[in-house]
KEDRENTI-857680 format. One line per 4 residues: number of its first residue (from 1); for each residue x, y, z of C-alpha. Coordinates in Angstrom, 2 decimals, always signed. Each point is the difference from the previous one (the first is absolute). Layout:
NUM = X Y Z ~ ...
! end
This chain:
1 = +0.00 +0.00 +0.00 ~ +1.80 +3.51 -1.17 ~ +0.28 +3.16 +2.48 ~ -3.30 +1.81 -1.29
5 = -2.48 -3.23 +0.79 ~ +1.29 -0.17 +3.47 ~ -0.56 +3.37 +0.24 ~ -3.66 -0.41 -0.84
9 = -0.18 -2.87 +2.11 ~ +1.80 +1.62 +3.01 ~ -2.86 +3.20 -0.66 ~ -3.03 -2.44 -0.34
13 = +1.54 -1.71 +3.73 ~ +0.53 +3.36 +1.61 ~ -3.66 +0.97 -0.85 ~ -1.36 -3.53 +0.68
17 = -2.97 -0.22 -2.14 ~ -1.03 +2.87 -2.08 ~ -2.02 -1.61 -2.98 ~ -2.07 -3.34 +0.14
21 = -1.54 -1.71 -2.92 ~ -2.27 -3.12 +1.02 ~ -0.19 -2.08 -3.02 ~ -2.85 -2.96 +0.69
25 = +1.13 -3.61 -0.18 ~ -2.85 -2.02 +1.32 ~ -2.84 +0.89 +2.08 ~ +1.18 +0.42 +3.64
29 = +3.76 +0.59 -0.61 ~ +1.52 +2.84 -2.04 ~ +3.76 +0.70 -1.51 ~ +1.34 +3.25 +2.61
33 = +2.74 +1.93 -2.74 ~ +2.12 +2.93 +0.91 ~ +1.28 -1.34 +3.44 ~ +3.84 +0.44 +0.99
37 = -0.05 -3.59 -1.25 ~ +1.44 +0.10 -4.01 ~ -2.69 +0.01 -1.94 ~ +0.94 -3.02 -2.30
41 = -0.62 -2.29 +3.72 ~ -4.27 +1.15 +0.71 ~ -0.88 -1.20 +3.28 ~ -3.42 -1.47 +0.17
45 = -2.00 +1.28 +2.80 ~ -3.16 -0.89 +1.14 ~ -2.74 +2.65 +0.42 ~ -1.19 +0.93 +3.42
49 = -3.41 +1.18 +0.98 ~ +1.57 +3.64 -0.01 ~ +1.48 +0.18 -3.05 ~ -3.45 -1.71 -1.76
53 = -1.93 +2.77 +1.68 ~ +2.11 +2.47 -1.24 ~ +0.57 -1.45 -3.90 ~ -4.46 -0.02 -0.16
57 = +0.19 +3.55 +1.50 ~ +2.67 +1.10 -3.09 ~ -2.28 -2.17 -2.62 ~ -3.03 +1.55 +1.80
61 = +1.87 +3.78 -0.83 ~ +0.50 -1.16 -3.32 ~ -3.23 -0.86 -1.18 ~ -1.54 +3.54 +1.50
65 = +2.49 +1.55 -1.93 ~ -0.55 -1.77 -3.42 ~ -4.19 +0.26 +1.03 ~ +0.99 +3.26 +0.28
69 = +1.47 +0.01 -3.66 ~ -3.13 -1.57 -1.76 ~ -2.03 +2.58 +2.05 ~ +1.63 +3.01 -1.89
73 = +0.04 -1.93 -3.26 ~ -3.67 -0.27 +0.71 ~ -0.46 +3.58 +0.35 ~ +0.69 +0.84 -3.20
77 = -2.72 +1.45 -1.84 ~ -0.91 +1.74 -3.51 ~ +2.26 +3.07 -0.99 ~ -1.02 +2.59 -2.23
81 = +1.72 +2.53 -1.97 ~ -0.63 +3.73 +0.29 ~ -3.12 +1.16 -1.68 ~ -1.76 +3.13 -2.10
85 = -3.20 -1.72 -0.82 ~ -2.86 -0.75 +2.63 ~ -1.32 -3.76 +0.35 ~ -3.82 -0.23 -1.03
89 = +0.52 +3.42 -2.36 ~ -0.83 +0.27 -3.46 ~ +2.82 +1.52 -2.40 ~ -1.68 +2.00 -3.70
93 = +1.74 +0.43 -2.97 ~ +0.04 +3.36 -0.88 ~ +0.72 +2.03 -3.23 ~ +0.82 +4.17 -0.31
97 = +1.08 +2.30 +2.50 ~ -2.84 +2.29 -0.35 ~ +2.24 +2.33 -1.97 ~ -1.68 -0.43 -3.35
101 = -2.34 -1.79 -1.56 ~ +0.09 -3.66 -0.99 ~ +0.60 -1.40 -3.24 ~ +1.72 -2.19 -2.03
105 = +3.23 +1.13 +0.75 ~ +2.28 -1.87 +2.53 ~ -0.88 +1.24 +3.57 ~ +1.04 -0.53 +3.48
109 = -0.68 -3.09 +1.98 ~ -0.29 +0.37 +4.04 ~ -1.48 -2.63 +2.05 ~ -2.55 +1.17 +2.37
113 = -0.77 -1.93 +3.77 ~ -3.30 +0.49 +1.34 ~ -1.59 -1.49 +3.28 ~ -2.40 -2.95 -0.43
117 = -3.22 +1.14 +1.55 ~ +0.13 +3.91 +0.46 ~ -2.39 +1.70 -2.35 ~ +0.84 +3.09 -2.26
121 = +3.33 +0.25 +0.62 ~ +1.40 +2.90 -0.94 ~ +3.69 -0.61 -0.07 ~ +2.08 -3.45 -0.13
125 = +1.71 -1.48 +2.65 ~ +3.04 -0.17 -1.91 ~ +1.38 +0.58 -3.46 ~ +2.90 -1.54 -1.83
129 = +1.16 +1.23 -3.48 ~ +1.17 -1.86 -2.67 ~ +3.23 +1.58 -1.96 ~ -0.73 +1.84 -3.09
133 = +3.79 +0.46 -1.26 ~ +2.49 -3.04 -0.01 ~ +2.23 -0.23 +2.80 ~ +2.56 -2.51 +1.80
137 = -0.22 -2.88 +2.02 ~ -3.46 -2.04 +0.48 ~ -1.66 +2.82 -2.12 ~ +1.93 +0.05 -3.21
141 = -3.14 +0.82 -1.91 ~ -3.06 +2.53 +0.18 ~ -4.04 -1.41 +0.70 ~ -2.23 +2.13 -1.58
145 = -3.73 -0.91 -1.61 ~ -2.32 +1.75 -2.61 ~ -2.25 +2.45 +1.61 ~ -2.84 -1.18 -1.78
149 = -0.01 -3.28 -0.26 ~ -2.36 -2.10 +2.64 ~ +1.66 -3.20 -0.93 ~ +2.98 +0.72 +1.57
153 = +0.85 -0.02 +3.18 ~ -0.90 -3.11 +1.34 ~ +1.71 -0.15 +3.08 ~ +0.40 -3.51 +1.84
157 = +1.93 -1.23 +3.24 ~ +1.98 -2.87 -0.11 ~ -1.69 -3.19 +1.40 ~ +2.50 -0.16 +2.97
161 = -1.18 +3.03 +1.08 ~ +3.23 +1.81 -0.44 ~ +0.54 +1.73 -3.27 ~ -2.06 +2.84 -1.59
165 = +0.09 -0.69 -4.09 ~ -0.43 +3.29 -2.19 ~ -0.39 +0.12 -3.48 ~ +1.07 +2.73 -2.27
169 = +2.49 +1.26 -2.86 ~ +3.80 +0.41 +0.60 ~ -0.41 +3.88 -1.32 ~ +0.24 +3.36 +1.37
173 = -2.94 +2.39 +0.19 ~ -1.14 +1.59 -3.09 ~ -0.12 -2.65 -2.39 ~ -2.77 +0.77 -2.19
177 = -2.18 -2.67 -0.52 ~ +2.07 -2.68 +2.38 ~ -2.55 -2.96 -1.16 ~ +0.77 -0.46 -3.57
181 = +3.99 +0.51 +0.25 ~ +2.01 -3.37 -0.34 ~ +2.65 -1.05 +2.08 ~ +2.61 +2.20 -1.77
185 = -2.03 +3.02 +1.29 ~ -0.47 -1.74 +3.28 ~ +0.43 -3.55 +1.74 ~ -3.24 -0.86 +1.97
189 = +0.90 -0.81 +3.34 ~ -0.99 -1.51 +3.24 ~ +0.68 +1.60 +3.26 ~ +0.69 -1.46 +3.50
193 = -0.62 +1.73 +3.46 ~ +0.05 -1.83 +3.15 ~ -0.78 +0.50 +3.53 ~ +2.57 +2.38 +1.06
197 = -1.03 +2.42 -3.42 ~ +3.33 -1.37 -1.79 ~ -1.28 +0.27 -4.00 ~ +2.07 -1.88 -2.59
201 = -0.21 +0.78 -3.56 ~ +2.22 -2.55 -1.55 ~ -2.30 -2.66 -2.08 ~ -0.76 +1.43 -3.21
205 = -1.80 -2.51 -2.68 ~ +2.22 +0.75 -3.02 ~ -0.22 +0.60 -3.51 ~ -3.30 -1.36 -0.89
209 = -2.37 -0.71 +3.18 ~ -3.03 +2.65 -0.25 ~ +2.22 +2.41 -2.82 ~ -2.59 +1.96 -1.75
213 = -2.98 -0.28 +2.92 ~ +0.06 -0.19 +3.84 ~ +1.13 -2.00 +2.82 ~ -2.64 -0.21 +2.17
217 = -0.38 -2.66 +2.90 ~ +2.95 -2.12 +1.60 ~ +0.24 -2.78 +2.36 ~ +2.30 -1.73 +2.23
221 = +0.24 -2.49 +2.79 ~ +3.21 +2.28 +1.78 ~ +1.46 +1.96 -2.33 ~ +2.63 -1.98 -1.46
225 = -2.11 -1.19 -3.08 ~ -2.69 +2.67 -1.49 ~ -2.39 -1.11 -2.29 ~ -1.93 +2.99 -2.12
229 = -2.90 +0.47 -2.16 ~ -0.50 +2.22 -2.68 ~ -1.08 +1.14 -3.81 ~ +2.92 +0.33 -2.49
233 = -0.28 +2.11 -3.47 ~ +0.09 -3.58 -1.44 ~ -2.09 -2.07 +2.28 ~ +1.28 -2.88 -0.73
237 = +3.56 +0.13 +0.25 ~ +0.64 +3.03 +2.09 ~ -3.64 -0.17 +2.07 ~ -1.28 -2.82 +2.92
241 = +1.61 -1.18 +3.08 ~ +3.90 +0.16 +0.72 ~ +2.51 -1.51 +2.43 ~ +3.14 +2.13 +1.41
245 = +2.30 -0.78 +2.61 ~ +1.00 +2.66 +2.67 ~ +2.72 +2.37 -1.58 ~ -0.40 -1.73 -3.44
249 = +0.02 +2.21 -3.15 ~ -1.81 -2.31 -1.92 ~ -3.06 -2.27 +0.52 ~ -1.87 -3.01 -1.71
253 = -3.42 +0.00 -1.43 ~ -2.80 -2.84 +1.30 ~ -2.41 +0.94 -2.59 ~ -0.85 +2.75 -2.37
257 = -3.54 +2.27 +0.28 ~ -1.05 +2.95 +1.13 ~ -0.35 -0.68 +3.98 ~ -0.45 +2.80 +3.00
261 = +1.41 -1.46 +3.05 ~ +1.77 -3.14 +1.58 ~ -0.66 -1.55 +4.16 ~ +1.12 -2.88 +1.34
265 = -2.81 -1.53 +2.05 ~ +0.61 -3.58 +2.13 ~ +3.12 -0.41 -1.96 ~ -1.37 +0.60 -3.50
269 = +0.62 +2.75 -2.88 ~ -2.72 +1.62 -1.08 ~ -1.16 +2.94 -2.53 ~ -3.00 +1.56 -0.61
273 = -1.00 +1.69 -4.06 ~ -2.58 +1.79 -1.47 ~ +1.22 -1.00 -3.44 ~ -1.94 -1.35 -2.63
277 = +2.91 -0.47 -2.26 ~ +2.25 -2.86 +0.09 ~ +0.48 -1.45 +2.16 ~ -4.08 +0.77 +0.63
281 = +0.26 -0.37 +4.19 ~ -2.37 +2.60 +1.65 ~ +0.06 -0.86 +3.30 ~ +2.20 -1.46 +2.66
285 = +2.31 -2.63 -1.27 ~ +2.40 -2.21 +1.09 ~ +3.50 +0.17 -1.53 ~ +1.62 -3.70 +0.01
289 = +0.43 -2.09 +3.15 ~ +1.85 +1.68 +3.19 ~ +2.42 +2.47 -0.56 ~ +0.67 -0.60 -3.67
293 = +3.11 +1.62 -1.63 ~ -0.50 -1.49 -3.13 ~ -2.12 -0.15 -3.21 ~ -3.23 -0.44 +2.04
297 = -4.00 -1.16 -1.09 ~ -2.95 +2.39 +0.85 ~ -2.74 -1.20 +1.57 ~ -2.90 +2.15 +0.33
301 = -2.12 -0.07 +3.25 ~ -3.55 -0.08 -1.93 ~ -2.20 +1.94 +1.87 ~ +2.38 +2.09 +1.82
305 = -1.07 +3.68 -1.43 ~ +0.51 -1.92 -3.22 ~ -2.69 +1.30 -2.34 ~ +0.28 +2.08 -3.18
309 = -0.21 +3.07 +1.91 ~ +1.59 -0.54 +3.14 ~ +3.07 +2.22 +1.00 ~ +1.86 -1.80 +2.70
313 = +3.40 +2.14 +1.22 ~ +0.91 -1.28 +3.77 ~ -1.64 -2.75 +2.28 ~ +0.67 -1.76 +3.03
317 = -0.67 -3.86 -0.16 ~ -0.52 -2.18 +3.34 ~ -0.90 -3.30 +1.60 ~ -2.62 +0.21 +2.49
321 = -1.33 -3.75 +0.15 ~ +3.23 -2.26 -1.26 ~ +3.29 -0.20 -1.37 ~ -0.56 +1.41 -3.00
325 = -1.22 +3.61 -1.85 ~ -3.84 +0.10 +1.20 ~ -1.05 +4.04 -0.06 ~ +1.13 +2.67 -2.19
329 = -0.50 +3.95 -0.06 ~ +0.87 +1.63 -2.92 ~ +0.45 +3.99 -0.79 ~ -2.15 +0.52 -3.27
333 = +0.93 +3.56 -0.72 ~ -3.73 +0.05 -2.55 ~ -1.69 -1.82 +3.48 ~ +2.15 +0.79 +3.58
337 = +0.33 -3.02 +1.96 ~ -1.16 -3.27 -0.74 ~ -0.01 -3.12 +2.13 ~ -0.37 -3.64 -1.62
341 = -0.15 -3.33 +2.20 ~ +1.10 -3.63 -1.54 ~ -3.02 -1.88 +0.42 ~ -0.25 -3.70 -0.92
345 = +3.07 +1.08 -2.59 ~ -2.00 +3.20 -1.15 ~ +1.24 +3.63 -0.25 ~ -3.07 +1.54 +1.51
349 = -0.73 +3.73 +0.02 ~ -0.72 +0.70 +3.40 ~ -0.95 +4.03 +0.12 ~ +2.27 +2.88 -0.46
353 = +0.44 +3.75 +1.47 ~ +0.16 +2.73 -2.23 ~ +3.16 +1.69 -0.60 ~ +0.51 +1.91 -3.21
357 = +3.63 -0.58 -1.71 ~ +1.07 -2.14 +2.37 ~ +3.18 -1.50 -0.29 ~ +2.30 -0.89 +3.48
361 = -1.38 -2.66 +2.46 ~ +1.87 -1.76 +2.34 ~ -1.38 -1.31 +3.51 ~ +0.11 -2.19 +3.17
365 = -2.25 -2.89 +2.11 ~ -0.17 -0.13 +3.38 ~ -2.48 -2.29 +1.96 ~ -3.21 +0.16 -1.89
369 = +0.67 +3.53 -1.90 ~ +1.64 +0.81 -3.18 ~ +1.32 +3.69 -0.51 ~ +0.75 +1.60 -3.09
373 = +1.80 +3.19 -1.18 ~ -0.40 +1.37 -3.40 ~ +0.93 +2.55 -2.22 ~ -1.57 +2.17 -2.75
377 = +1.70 +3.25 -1.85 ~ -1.15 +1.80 +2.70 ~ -0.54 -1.81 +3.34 ~ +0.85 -2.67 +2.50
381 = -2.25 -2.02 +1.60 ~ -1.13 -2.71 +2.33 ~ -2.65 -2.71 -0.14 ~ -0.69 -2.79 +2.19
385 = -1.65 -3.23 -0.95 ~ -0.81 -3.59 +1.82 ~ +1.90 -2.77 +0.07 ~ -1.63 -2.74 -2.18
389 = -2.46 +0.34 -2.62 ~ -2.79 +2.52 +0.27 ~ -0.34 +3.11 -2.10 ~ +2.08 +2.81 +0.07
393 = -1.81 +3.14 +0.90 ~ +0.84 +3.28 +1.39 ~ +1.61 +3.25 -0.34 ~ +3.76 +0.90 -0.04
397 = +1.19 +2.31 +2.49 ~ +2.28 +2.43 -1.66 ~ +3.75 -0.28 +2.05 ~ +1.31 +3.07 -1.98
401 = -0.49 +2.11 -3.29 ~ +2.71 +0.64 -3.00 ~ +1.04 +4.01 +0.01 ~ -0.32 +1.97 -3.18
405 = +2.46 -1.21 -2.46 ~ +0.61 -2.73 +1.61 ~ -1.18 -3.64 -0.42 ~ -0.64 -3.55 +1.85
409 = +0.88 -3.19 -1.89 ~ +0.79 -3.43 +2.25 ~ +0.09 -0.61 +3.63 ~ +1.60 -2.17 +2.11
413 = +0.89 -0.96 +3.54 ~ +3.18 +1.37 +2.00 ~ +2.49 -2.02 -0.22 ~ +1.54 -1.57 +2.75
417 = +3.72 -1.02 +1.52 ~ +0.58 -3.92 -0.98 ~ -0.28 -1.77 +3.55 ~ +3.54 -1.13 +1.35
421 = +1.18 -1.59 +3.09 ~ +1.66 +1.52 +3.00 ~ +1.51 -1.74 +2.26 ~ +1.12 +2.73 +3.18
425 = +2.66 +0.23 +2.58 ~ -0.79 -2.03 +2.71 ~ -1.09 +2.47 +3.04 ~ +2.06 +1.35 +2.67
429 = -2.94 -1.36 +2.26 ~ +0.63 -3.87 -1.23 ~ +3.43 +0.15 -0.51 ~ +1.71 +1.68 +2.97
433 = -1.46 -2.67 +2.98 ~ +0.60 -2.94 -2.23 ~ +3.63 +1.66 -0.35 ~ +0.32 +0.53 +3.82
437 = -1.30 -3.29 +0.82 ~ +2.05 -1.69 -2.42 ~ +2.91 +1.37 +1.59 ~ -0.93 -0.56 +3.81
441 = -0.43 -3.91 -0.86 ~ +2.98 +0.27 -1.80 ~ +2.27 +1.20 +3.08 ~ -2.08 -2.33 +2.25
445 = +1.48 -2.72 -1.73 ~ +3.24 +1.04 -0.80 ~ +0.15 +0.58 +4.11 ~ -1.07 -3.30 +0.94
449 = +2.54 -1.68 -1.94 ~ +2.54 +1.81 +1.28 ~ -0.56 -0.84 +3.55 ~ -0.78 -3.81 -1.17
453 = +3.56 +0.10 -1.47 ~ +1.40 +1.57 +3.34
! end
């Protein structure tokens, strides 16, 4: 053995026992390590009553602690990011300033947060502009809209619950007759605004999607794929119902047409058209199977607001008695609001409300009441209906009024923060006496065997 073991070994004598590790070897008798002894010769001890009453104390300590770890683990709960937009409020998509008069020409876009319930409101909650020159960053390109055209506009929110959607052309105010230009005037594009108000204007449809007409309704599950329906100055090639990812600058076409605008509803694409024309679809239809992103078949819901002279823009689809779509109610903008129930695999009418030039619907169930929001040119409303079939009757309650030179086209719901998990610091309160008692056992022990080894 060399100078600087026995030195060790002379230091571990002169302290006697400093460190113990009790490994087990059987039942009743244990391995005692760390003694002046060298370590490569373990003793075996036997256990006395005192030392057994001491090791289920430490175990005892132990599992307190660690029940004290799966108590703070258990504590976490749902985390949410910071927030413009008010749960339960209903957000308008709004065209002009008020500066001038509306027209074809491209205009400002500002989205417009109103409270659910209050009547004749005379200012929003909160307002959020999009960009109307190109800039940097998540908002490389400008949103604007026609001023004149009601089939724009048809704002959605994502089906997460997360993610505003906002149509419009990449272009700068001004641009005379915005609705005709093709994409080398200006890109059609699909906006994104979250919770916190963030907007991103990177997806643009490229050189063909909607060129010559307008973009008009999108769709998306959260934002990172955006379907979009439109008219295009050749229907079939340029018009229909196109696919984009997030960011992309170009998109893929599911089917030609002259459609107004997409939802996604129980995890199915939909689009609703008021064209006669090929492909002849008035109505509400459904666009392939799922989420398609592909080439995809129309199939028209017969019955849906699907005669010769019905004028479908937005609708909000539901299940109210299985697993599948059961009720529908559908903004006729020649009707107002129109509710149709599946019965025994029929499309039936089931009353309406009377809103001229209706376009925007969106709305929520809760217990045995449906509520619905809706927009016209000029207006925002609020109607109520019950759960189940029955007619729809009533009168909307007017939430707030358009300003002069100014216009209403969809509506939506705020969006909210995606739910994450938290887990947080264990409390002062928890940790401190577990620490403290953890540490008086500990020196019990640690005294005990000293005077046992005395």
């Amino acid at each position: 053995m060399d100078g600087s073991r026995r030195g060790v070994d002379a230091g571990m004598n002169g302290r006697r026992i400093l460190h113990q590790r009790i490994a087990r070897n059987s039942k009743d008798s244990y391995v005692q390590l760390g003694t002046a002894m060298p370590v490569q010769r373990a003793k075996r001890v036997e256990e006395s009553p005192v030392e057994r009453t001491n090791r289920r104390a430490w175990w005892t300590m132990v599992r307190i602690a660690s029940a004290a770890g799966v108590l703070t683990v258990g504590l976490a709960s749902p985390a949410h990011a910071s927030t413009v937009f008010t749960a339960g409020d209903v957000v308008v998509y709004r065209v002009g300033t008020g500066a001038a008069a509306l027209s074809g020409t491209s205009t400002a876009v500002t989205l417009d947060e109103y409270l659910p319930s209050s009547a004749n409101q005379a200012t929003a909650q909160f307002s959020l502009a999009m960009p109307i020159a190109a800039g940097t960053g998540t908002t490389p390109n400008p949103l604007t809209a026609s001023g004149s055209a009601s089939s724009e506009g048809g704002l959605s929110l994502s089906t997460d619950g997360t993610t505003l959607l906002i149509p419009g052309y990449a272009a700068a105010t001004g641009v005379s007759s915005i609705a005709s230009t093709t994409d080398s005037v200006a890109q059609r594009v699909v906006g994104e605004v979250d919770s916190a108000g963030d907007i991103n204007t990177t997806t643009t449809f490229g050189a063909t999607a909607f060129s010559g007409n307008n973009p008009r309704g999108p769709a998306s599950v959260d934002g990172s794929v955006v379907w979009m329906a439109g008219a295009g100055g050749t229907e079939a090639t340029s018009g229909g119902v196109w696919s984009a990812t997030k960011g992309a600058t170009t998109s893929t076409m599911l089917t030609g047409g002259n459609f107004r605008w997409a939802r996604i509803f129980n995890g199915q694409l939909y689009a609703s058209s008021a064209s006669a024309t090929s492909p002849a679809v008035i109505g509400i239809n459904q666009v392939g199977t799922g989420l398609p992103t592909t080439t995809s078949t129309i199939t028209n819901l017969a019955g849906l607001d699907s005669s010769s002279t019905g004028s479908p823009y937005d609708y909000y689809l539901l299940s109210e008695g299985g697993t599948g779509i059961d009720t529908a109610y559908v903004a006729d903008n020649t009707i107002g609001i129109e509710k149709y129930s599946l019965i025994a695999g029929t499309w039936t009418a089931e009353g309406s409300i009377a809103m001229a030039g209706v376009t925007g619907l969106t709305g929520s169930a809760s217990g045995t009441t449906v509520t619905l929001y809706a927009t016209d040119p000029t207006s925002l409303a609020t109607v109520t209906d019950a759960f189940g079939t029955g007619t729809l009757a009533g009168s909307p309650t007017t939430l707030a009024t358009a300003a002069t030179n100014e216009a209403f086209r969809g509506v939506a719901l705020a969006p909210q923060p995606a739910v994450t998990t938290q887990v947080p610091e264990a409390p002062l309160a928890i940790l401190l006496p577990i620490g403290a008692l953890l540490l008086i056992g500990g020196a019990v022990i640690v005294v005990r065997r000293r005077r046992q080894a005395a």
